[in-house]
N, C-alpha and C positions, 0 to 999 in steps of 0.2 A: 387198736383193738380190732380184733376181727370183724369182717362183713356183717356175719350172723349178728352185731347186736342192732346191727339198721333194719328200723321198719320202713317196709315197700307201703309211701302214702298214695302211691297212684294206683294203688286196687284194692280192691275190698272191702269190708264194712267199717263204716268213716268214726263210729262213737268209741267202738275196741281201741283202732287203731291212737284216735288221740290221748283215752286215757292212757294206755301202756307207755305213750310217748311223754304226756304228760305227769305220770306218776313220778319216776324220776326226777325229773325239773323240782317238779312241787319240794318233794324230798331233800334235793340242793338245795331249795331255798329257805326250807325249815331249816336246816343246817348252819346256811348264814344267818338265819338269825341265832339258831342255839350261840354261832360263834359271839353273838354279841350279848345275847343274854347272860352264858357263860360269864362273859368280863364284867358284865352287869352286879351279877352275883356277889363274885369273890369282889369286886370292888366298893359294894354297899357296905359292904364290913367294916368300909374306912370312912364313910358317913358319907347323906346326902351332896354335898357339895364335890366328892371324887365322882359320883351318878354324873352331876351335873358336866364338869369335866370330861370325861368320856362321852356321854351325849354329845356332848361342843363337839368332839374330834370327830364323831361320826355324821354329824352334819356336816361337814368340813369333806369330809370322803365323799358324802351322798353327791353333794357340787361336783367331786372331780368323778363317781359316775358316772353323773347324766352328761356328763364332756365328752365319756368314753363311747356316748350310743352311738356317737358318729360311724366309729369304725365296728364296733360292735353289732348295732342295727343293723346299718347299711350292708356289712360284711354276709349278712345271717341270711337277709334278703336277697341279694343277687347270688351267692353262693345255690339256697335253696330253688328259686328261678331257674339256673344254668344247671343245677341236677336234673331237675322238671321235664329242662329241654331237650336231655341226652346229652348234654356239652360237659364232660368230664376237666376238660382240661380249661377253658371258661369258669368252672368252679375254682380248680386251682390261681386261677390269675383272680379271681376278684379275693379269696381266704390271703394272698401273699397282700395285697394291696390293704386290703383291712388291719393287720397285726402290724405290719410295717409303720402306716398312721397311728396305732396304738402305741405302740413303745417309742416313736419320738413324741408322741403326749406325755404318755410316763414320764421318760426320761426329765422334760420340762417343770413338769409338775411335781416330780420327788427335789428338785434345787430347790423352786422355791418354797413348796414347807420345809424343808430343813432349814432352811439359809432367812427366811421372816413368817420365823411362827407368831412372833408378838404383834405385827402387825395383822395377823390374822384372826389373830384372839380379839383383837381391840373393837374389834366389829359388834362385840357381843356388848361390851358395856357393863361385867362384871361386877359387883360390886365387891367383893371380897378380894384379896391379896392370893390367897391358898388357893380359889378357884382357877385363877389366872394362871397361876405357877403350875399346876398338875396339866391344866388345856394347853398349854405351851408344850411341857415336857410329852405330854398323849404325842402330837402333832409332830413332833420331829422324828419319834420313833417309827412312825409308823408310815413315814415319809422314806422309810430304808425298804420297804417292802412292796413301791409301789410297781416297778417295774413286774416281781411274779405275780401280785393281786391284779394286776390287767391284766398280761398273760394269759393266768386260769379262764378269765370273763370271757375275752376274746375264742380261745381255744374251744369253749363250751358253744359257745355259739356258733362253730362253724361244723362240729360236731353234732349238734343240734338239727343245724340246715340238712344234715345228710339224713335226718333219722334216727341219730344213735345218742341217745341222752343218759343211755346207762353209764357208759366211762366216765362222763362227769360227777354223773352220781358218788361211784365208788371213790372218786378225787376226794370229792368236799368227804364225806365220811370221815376216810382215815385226814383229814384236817382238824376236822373236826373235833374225834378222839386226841389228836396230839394234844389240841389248843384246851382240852379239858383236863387233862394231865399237867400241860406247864400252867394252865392259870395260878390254882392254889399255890404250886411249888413257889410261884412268883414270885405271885402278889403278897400271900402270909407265911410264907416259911421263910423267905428269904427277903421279906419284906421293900419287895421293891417297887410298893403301892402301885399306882396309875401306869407306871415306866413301867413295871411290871406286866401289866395286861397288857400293853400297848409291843412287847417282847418275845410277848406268848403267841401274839395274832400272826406278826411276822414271822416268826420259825414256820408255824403251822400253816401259812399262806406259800412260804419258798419252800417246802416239802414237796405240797402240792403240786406247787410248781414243775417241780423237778420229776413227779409222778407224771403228768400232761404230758412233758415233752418224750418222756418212754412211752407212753402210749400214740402217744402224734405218729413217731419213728414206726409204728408198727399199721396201722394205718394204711390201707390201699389208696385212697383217694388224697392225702395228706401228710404222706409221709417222706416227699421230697418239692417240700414249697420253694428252698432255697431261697429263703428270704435275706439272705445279705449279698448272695453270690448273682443273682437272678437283676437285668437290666431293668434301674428307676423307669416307671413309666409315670411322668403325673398326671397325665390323661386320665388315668386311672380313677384319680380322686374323687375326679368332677360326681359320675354318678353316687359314689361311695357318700360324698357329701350332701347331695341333690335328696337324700331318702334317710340318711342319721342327723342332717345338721338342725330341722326342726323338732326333731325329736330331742335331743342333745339341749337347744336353746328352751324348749318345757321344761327339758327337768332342770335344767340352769336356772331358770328364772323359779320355778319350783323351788329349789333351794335356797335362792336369794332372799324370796319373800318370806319363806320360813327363820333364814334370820332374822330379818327386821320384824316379821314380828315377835321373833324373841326378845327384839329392844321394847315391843310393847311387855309382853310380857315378864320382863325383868322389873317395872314398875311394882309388879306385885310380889315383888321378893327373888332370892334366888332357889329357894324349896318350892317354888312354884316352875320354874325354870324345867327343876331336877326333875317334878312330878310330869312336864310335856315330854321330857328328854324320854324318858320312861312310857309313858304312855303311847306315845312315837312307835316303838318299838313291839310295844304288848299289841299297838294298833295292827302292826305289819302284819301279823299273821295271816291277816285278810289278803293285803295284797301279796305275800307271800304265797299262799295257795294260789290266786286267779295267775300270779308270773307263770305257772307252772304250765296252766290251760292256756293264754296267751301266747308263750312262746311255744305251743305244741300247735295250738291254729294256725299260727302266723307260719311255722314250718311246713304245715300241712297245705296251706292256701299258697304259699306262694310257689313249692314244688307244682300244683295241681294248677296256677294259672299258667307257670312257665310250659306245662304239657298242654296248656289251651282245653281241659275238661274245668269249665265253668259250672256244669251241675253241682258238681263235686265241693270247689272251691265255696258255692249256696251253701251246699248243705252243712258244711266243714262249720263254715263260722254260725250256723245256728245251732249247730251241736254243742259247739262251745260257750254260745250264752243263754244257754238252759242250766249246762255244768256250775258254770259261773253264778250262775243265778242261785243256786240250790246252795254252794260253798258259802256263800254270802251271806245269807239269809242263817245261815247255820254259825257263823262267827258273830253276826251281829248278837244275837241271843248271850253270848258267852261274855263280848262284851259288857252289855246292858245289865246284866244279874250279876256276875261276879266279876264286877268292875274295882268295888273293895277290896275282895280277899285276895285278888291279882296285885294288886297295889300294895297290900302289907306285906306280901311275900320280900318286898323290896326295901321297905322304908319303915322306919318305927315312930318317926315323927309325924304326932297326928294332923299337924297343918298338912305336910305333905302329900299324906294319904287321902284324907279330902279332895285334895286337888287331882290326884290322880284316880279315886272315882268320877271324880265331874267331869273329867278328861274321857274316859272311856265311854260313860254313857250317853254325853252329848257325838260323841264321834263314831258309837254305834250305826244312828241314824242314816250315816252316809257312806254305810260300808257294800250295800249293794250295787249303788251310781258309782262308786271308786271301783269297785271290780269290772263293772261296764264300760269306765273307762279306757282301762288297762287291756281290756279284751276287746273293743273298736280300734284304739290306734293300735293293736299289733295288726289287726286286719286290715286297716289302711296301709299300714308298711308295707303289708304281703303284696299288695296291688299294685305296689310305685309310689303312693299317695301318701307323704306324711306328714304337707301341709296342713292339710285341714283342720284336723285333732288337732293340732299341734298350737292354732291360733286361737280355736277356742277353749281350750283347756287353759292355757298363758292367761290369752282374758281374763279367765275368773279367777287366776290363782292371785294376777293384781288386786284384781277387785277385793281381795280379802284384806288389805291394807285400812284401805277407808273404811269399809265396815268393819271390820275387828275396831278399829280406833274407835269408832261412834258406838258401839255397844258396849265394847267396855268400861265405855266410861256412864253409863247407864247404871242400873240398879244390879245387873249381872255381874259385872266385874268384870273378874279374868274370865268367867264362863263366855262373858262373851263373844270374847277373842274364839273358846270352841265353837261356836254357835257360827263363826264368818267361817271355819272352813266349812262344814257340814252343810251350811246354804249353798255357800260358791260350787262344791263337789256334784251336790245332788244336778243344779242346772246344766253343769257342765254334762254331768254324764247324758241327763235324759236331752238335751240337745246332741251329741253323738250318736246314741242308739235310733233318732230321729231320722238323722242325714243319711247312715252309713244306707240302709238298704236299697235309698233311690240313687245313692252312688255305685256302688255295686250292682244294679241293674242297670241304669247308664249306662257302665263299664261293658258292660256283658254285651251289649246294643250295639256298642262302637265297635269291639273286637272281637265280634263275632262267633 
């Protein structure tokens, strides 16, 4: 993509420059979710247990996400640094070293969902025969597509670090559109239920794909990484690792804990399963928006520390948790009131839609500190720093094991498996928005 769609983060007035940056993003990431609500949709039509189904395969992905931040993170951050610095060609060397550690993850990771989907599934503790069989067949399909679904991530990210979040924009779009097109043909014309949806993702994922790398090819800054042709360096890794791999190990362990406590919450059926699966997703919208204003700070701060203007990099990440603040505060609302009608849009079974209002409106509460989250550890990344967030955040997402166990088995129920994250989320955030300012002035202290 040409020059012109990079925004210059190192001049000018700082709140313009990040939403324009950030609207895009945001935009991507409403997309990936429509990509899933899409299969949400057409796949309700074949009853609560195919929701539940898909939800399983998507938690299943969300794990090998937060695997991908290593090189995704890390890639975003030193890339945006070395533009910062005037080092063009330091950008190029950290974007080869990034996508390089992504596609032999991919590669890894698409054997083995293919090759033991059932052992994957069994983590879950199913109770049904049909649920199993559809999360199996999800899981292997969509283990064909893994190599371009990282790709797009990676690619957007390095795109991103430079300023230009429009191309990705236009990527996910026409994705988006295809995957809206094949889901019905699928899923109910051609009746290829769950395999279906899980069919429609991957065409519409290696489209994209294929659109990224005509755009990369065109690309000043990126258009000749020579990532196969170009000498291994694993020197490389080390910092690549040093700055995604605590990031990578949160949302791992983020994932992990969200399984098991699906084993709590399968106790209470699997319509209850299906109503988290779902509420999961109606949840993201929240962090869906803040992704958009995080990775548009994080771009903005770490360009702005790599050029050594620390005013800037102040002012950057309080612009964006005012933003953040306001996004918040505006979804939580939508949550809390029309937590029902979002729920029957999905589900006709009244057990289920119960649980997915108790779902929304207990997890309203903690949709402000989640966006606070999200928006301090991009801002620690930007700095070098993604220990920190990285340990306290892990903390509480353990912590929600033991407490979800002990309330739910209270008078609340399943609610009170909501009630452990909504507590663990809130602490975590407001200890982050606590730390980060005297670490970022620290920061400022030392490096002058």
């Amino acid at each position: 993509m040409r020059q012109r769609r990079s925004i210059n983060l190192l001049e000018g007035h700082i709140l313009p420059k990040l939403i324009r940056l950030a609207m895009p993003i945001m935009a991507s990431s409403f997309i990936g979710l429509a990509y899933t609500m899409t299969d949400m949709f057409w796949v309700a039509r074949l009853g609560e247990r195919a929701v539940a189904a898909v939800g399983t395969g998507g938690t299943l992905l969300w794990l090998v996400d937060s695997l991908f931040s290593i090189p995704r993170v890390g890639g975003q951050v030193l890339v945006g640094q070395s533009i910062g610095a005037g080092e063009p060609d330091e950008a190029r060397i950290w974007a080869r070293a990034s996508l390089r550690l992504g596609y032999v993850m991919a590669s890894v990771i698409m054997l083995v969902f293919f090759s033991m989907p059932g052992v994957l599934t069994a983590v879950f503790r199913f109770n049904e025969a049909e649920t199993i069989v559809r999360t199996e067949s999800y899981i292997r399909i969509v283990a064909v597509g893994m190599i371009p679904k990282v790709g797009v991530r990676l690619y957007s990210a390095v795109f991103t670090a430079s300023g230009n979040s429009f191309t990705p924009f236009i990527i996910y779009v026409t994705g988006l559109a295809i995957n809206m097109v094949l889901d019905p043909m699928l899923i109910v014309f051609l009746r290829w239920e769950v395999a279906g949806a899980a069919v429609a993702t991957v065409i519409a994922e290696t489209i994209a794909y294929a659109m990224m790398l005509f755009f990369v090819r065109r690309h000043p800054l990126f258009s000749k990484l020579r990532i196969l042709s170009e000498r291994i360096r694993l020197s490389l890794l080390k910092p690549v690792f040093r700055l995604g791999a605590p990031i990578a190990v949160q949302g791992s362990v983020h994932a992990v804990v969200t399984i098991l406590i699906s084993r709590q919450i399968v106790r209470f059926g699997d319509l209850a399963v299906a109503a988290q699966r779902l509420g999961a997703q109606v949840e993201s919208i929240s962090w869906m928006t803040v992704d958009g204003f995080s990775a548009a700070v994080n771009a903005f701060m770490a360009q702005n520390f790599g050029a050594r203007s620390h005013g800037r990099v102040t002012r950057g990440y309080w612009a964006g948790f005012w933003l953040v603040s306001a996004a918040c505060t505006v979804t939580s609302l939508i949550l809390y009131f029309l937590g029902r009608p979002i729920t029957a849009v999905f589900f006709s079974d009244p057990v289920a839609v119960e649980h997915g209002r108790h779902y929304l409106q207990v997890l309203s509460a903690s949709q402000l500190m989640q966006g606070l989250i999200l928006l301090s550890s991009s801002a620690f990344a930007a700095l070098g720093q993604s220990f920190i967030p990285a340990v306290i955040v892990t903390t509480l997402m353990i912590a929600r094991l033991p407490l979800g166990s002990f309330l739910s088995g209270t008078a609340l129920g399943v609610n009170g498996i909501w009630w452990s994250l909504t507590l663990t989320t809130n602490a975590a955030g407001l200890l982050l928005i606590t730390i980060f300012p005297f670490y970022m002035r620290r920061l400022r202290n030392v490096t002058g």
